[in-house]
N, C-alpha and C positions, 0 to 999 in steps of 0.2 A: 661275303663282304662283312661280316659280321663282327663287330668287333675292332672294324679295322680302323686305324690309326692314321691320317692324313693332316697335310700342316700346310696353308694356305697365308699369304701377306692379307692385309687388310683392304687390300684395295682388290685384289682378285675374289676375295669376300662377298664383298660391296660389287663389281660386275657381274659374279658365277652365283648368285645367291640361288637361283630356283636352282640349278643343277647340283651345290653343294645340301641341299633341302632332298632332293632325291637320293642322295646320297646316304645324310643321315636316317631318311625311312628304311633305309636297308639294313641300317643297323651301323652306320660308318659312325664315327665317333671325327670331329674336326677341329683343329686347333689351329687358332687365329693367331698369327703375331701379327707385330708391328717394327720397323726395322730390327728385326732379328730377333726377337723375346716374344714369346708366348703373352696376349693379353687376354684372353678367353679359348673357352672349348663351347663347340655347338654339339649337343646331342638330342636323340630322342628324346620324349618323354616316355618313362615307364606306364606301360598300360592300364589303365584304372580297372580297377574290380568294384563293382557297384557295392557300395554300403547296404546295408541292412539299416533299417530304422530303427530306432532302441525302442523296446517294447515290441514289436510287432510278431515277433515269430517267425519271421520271414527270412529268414538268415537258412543257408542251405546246410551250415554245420549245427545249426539249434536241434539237442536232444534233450528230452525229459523221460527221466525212469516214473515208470508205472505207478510206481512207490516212493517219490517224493520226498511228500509231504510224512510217509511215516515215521515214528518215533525212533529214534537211533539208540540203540544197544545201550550204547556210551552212558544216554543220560538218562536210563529207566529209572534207578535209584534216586535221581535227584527230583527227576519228576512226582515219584511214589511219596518223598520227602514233600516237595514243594504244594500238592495236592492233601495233605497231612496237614502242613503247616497253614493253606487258605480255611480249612476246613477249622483248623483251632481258632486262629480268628475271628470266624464270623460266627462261633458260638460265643466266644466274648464280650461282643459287640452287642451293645442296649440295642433290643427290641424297638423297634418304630410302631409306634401305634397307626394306623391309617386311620380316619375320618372321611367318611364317605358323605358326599353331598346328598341330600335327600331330596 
């Protein structure tokens, strides 16, 4: 019965309701007129798949490689640069004296 297509008045509706309800758990799909026109369809609902929490890990497709967090190819030169570049910086940069409480 899956799938299947069946068209019901609105008042056979409203009397067959728990047997058209059986029906759509089957997988019936039902459409409701009214003197002669289509005003709604009755279906299943699609089966929920439980959420994963954000953050949690709990997610049954959540993978992490080994290697992460390692440094990517891509951006070893900029890094080599950007590491260059803190280092000329903080040689620039007046000396703070500390004052130690005695």
């Amino acid at each position: 019965m899956e799938g299947v297509k069946n068209s019901v008045s609105l008042y056979e509706a409203k009397t067959q309701l728990s047997t058209l309800l059986r029906e759509v758990e089957g997988g019936a799909v039902i459409t409701i007129t009214r003197h002669g026109k289509a005003v709604a369809e009755l279906r299943g609902l699609a089966a929920e798949r439980p959420r994963p929490r954000a953050g949690s890990l709990k997610s049954p497709n959540f993978y992490m490689a080994e290697d992460f967090d390692a440094p990517l190819p891509e951006f070893a030169e900029y890094m080599e640069t950007a590491q260059e570049e803190t280092a000329r910086v903080a040689e620039a940069l007046p000396k703070k004296s500390v004052k130690r409480k005695r």
